[in-house]
LOSEVEX-688921 format. One record per residue (C-alpha): residue in three letters; z, x, y; residue number from 1. Coordinates in nm, 4 decimals, padded with zeros to 6 digits. Layout:
<nodes>
  residu        zz        xx        yy  num
     ALA         Z         X         Y  NUM
...
</nodes>
This chain:
<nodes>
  residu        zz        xx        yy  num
     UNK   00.0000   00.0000   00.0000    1
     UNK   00.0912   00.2501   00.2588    2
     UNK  -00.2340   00.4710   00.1556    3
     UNK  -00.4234   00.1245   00.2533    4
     UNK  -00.2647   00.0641   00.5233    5
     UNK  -00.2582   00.4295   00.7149    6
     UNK  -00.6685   00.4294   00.5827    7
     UNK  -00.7248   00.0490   00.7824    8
     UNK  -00.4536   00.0106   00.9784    9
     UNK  -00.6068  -00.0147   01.3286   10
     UNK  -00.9113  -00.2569   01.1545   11
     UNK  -00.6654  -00.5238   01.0561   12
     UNK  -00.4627  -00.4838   01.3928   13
     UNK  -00.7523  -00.5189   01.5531   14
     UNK  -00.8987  -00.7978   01.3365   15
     UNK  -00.5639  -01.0083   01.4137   16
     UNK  -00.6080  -00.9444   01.7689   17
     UNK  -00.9547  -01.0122   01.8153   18
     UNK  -00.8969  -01.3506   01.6212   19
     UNK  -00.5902  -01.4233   01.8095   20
     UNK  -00.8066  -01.3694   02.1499   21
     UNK  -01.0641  -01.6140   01.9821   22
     UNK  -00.8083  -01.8502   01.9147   23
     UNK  -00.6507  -01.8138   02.2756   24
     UNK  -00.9664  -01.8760   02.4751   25
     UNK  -01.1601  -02.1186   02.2388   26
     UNK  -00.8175  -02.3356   02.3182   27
     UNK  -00.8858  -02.2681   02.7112   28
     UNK  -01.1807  -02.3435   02.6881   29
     UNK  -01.1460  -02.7488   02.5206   30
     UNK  -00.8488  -02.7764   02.7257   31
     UNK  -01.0463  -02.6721   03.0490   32
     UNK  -01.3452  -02.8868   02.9062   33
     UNK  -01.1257  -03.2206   02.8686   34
     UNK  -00.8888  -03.2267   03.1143   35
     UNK  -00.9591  -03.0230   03.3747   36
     UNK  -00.6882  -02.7743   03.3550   37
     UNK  -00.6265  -02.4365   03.2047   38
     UNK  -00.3940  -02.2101   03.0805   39
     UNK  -00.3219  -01.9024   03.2846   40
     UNK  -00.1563  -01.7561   03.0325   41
     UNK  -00.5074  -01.6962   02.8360   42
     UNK  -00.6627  -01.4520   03.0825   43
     UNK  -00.3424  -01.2751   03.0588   44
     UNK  -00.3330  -01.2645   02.7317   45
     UNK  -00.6539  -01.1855   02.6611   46
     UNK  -00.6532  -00.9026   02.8988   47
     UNK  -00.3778  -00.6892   02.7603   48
     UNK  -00.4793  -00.7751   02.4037   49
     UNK  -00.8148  -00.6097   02.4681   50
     UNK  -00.6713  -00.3033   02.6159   51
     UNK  -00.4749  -00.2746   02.2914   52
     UNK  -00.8216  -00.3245   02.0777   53
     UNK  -00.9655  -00.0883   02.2891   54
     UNK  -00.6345   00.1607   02.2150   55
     UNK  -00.7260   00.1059   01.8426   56
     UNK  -01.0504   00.1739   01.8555   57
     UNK  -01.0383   00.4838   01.9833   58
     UNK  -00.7675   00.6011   01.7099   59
     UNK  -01.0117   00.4491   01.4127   60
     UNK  -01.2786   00.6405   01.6105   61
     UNK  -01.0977   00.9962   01.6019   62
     UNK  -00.9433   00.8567   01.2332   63
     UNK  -01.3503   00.8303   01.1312   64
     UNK  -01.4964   01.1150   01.3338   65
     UNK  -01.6734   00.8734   01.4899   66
     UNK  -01.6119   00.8870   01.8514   67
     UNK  -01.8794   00.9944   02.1014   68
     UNK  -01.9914   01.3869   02.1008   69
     UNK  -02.2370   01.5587   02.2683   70
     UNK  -02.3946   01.7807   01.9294   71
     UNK  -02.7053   01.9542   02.1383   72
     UNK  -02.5134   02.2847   02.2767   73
     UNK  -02.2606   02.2722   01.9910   74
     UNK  -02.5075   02.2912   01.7273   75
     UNK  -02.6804   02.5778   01.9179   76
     UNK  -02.4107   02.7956   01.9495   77
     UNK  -02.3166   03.0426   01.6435   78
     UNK  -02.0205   02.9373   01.3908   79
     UNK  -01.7628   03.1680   01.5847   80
     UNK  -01.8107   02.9924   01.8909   81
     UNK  -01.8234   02.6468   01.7245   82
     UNK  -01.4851   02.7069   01.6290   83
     UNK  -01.3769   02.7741   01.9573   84
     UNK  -01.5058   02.4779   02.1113   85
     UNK  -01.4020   02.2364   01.8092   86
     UNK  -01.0473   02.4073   01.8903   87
     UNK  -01.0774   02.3255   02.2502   88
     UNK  -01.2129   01.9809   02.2385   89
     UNK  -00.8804   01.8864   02.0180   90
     UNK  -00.6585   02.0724   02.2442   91
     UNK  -00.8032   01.9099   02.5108   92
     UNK  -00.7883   01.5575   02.3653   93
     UNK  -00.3889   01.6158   02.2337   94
     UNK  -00.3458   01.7282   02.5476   95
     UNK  -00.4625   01.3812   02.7383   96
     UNK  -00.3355   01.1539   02.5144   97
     UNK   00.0340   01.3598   02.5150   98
     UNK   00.0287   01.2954   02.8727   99
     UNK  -00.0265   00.9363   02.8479  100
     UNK   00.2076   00.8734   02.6172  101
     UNK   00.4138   01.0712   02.8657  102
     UNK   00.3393   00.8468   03.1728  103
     UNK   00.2887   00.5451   02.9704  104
     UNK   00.6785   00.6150   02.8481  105
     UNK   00.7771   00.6130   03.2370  106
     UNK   00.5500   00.2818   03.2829  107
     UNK   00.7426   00.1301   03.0061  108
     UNK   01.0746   00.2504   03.1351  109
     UNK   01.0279   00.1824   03.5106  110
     UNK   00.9181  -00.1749   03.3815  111
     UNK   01.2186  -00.2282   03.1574  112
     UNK   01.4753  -00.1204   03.4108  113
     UNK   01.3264  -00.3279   03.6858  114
     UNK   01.2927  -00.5995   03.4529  115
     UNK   00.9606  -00.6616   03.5934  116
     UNK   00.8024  -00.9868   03.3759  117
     UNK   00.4239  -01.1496   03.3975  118
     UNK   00.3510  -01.4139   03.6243  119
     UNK   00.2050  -01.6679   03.4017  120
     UNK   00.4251  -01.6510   03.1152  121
     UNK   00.7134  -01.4858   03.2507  122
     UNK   00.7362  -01.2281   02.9650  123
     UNK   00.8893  -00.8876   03.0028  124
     UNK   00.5760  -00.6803   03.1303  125
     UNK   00.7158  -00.3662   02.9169  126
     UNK   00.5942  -00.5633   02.5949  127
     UNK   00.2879  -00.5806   02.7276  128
     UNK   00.2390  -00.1711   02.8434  129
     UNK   00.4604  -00.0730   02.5148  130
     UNK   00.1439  -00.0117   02.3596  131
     UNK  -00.0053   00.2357   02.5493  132
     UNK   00.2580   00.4893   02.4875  133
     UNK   00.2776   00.3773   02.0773  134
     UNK  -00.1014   00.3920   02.0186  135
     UNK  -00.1820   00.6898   02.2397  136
     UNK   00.1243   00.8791   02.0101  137
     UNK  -00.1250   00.6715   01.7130  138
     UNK  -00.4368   00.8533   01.8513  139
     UNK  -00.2726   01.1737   01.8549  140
     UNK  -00.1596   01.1727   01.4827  141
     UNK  -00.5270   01.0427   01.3870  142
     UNK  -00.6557   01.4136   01.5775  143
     UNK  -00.4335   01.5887   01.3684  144
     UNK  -00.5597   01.4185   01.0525  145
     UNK  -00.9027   01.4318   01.1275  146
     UNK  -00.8417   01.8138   01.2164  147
     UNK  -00.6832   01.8856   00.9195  148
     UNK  -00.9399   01.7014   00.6712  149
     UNK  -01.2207   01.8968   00.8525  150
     UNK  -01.0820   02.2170   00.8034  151
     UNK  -01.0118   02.1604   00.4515  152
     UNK  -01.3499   02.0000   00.3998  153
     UNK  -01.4860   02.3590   00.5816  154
     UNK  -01.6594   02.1703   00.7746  155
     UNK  -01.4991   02.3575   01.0446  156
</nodes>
């Protein structure tokens, strides 16, 4: 179970979400449609669940070695200096997404202590921002594992 769910564990996440957000606005919507009012709630909803999708999809993209690379100068260059740039393109991504789980801890923590909460559903607002800390430390581990399979795989 836990080999399943560290190998698809931002696809069903995601899946729930996405559904959810479905869900969510298809209800808007016939609401809107017969009665001539809507939910605020949706947009907010809807909103901060995407930026979570989004925060998955970019860990299942590092998890898959799938994310967006520019190959052209990389492939040109000999192995040594592959190496080097593979190398700095990881240390460079840690490095960003360590320093947003950094300032998305202070977000959280500036939000909790103010007690700051939504304006449509009155909800703590630190619920809402907790992910960005939790799946940028989620990104990070899905670097290391994708840097560690490579360099087993020698692809590296």
């Amino acid at each position: 179970m836990l080999i399943f769910l560290n190998s698809r564990f931002e696809e069903i996440l995601g899946a729930f979400l996405l559904g959810l957000m479905a869900c969510i606005s298809f209800i808007n919507v016939i609401v809107r449609y017969c009665t001539n009012f809507s939910f605020s709630a949706s947009e907010e909803l809807t909103v901060n669940f995407f930026v979570w999708i989004v925060l998955l999809g970019t860990a299942r993209a590092f998890r898959e070695g799938s994310n967006f690379c520019m190959n052209l100068l990389y492939n040109a260059c000999p192995l040594a200096l592959r190496k080097g740039m593979y190398i700095f393109g990881v240390v460079c991504s840690i490095a960003f997404f360590a320093a947003l789980v950094y300032l998305g801890s202070i977000e959280v923590w500036d939000e909790f202590s103010l007690n700051v909460s939504s304006e449509s559903l009155d909800i703590p607002v630190w619920l809402y921002t907790l992910a960005t800390p939790l799946f940028s430390l989620l990104i990070i581990v899905r670097i290391i594992q994708k840097v560690i399979s490579d360099f087993k795989s020698g692809l590296v």
